[in-house]
N, C-alpha and C positions, 0 to 999 in steps of 0.2 A: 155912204148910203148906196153906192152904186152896188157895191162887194154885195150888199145887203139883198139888193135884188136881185140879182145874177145868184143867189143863193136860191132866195124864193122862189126864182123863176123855174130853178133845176130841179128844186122839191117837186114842184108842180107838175112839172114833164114827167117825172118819175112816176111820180102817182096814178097820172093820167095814164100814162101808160102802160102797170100795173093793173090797172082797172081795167084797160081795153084787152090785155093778156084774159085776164079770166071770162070779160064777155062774152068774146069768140070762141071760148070752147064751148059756145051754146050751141052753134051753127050745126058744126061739126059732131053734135048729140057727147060733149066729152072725149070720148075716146078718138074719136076723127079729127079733132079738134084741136086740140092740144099739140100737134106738131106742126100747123099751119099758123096758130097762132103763135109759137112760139119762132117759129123763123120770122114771120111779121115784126116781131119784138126784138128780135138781134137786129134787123134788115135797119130799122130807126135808129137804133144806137152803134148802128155799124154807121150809118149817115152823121152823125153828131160827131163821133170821134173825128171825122173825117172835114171835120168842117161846116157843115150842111147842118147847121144850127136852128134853121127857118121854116123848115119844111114843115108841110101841114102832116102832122101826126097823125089822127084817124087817116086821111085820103090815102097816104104810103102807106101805114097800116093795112088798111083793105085793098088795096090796091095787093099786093104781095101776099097778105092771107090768100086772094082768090087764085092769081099766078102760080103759086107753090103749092096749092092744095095736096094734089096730086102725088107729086114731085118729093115734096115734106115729109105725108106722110109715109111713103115708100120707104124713105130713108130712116124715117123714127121707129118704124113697123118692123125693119131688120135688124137695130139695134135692141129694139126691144124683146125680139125672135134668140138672140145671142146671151140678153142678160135672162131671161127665165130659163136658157139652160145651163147657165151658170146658175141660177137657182136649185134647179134641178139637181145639181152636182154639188152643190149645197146641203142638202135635206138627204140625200145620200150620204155622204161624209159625216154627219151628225148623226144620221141614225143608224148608220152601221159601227157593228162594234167587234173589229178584227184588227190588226195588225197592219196589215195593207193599206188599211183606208190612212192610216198615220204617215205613211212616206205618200200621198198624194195631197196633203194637207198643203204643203210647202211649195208644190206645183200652180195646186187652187189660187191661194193667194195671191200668188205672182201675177197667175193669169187673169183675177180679176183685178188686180189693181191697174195693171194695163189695160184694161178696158175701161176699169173709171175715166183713169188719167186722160185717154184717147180720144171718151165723148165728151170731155171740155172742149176738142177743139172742131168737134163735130160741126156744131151750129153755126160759129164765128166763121168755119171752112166753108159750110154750105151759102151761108150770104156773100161771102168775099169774093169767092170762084161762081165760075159753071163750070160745074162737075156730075157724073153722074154716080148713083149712092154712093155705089162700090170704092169707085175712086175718093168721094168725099172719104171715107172712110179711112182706107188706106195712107192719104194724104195728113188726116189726123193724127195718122200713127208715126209718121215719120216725123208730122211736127210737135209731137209729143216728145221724141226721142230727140229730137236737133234743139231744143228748146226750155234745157233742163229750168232755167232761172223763171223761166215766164210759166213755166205748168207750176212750180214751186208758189208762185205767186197766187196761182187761180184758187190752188188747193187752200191756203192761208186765208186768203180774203173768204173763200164761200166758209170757210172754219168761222170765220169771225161771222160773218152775217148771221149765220145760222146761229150763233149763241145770242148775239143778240136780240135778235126776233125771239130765241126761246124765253128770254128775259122781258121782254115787250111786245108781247104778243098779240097787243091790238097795232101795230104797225102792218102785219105781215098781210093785213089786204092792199095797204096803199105802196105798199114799199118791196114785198118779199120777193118776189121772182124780177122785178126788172131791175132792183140794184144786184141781184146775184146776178143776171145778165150782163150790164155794166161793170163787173168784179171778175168775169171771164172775158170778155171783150176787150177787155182794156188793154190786158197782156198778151192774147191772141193778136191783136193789131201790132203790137213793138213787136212779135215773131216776122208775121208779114211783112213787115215793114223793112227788118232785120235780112231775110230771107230776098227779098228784091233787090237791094242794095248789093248782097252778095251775086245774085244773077248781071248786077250792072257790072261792076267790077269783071267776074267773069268774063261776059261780054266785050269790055275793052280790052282786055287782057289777051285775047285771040285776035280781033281785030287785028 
């Protein structure tokens, strides 16, 4: 019976939390919005993985929307500055129709999958550290690259949410964006985790 609760309990948190993701992009008029609460949203489940099981939900919630506003969106507004001209270079590539555009096809690719793979570890980096964007950034890309088993993981699990939400598609208000968040966090934390451990050792090892 307990299993039973400690189930219910996490549906609940989910949802709740889910729910307060999409509130808060009111504040912020949507487009402001949406990257404050979305750190808001790791910041919680960056706390829970970590043990901090108890914590009042909305208070850290708002509490961290208001801190990171700023901060957030700065960082959301540069990645998203990078993927529209990866668009860009997108809608070029398709609608040009030469010879050339064929040997930059294979470059494209490369280069945006690196950028997908990169902004998984974008958000989980920005709650985890203080960093500033640029560095969030960069640090992504290295933990993206040091980390092959754990980005492998993010990509599978948000693969799996995603078909199942397109299969139950009345779930994806209580459930959609904070168990994808939880499906990324979960393997960004064993990177961190992995990656400190390595700095300890280091550390004793010169000592």
């Amino acid at each position: 019976m307990t299993a039973v609760n400690k189930a219910l309990d996490w549906i609940t948190k989910m949802a709740f939390l889910n729910v307060l993701w999409l509130i808060f992009l009111i504040p912020g008029l949507g487009i402001f919005g949406i990257f404050p609460s979305t750190s808001a949203m790791f910041t919680v489940i960056h706390k829970w993985l970590k043990g901090e099981t108890d914590i009042a939900v909305f208070k850290t919630f708002w509490r961290t929307y208001k801190k990171e506003f700023i901060k957030s969106n700065k960082l959301g507004y540069l990645l998203s500055a990078a993927g529209y001209i990866l668009y860009l270079d997108f809608v070029f590539l398709t609608s040009a129709s030469n010879e050339f555009t064929l040997y930059l096809t294979i470059p494209y690719v490369v280069i945006t999958g690196i950028f997908v793979l990169t902004g998984l570890y974008v958000f989980p980096i920005f709650v985890h550290y203080e960093m500033k964007s640029w560095e969030v950034i960069k640090s992504a890309f290295f933990m993206m690259l040091l980390n092959p088993m754990q980005t492998v993981i993010m990509v599978i699990g948000g693969a799996g949410v995603g078909y199942i939400l397109w299969y139950f598609q009345g779930l994806a208000l209580f459930f959609s964006f904070s168990i994808l968040a939880l499906i990324i966090m979960m393997p960004a934390q064993r990177a961190f985790e992995k990656m400190q451990a390595k700095q300890r050792v280091s550390v004793q090892q010169s000592s």
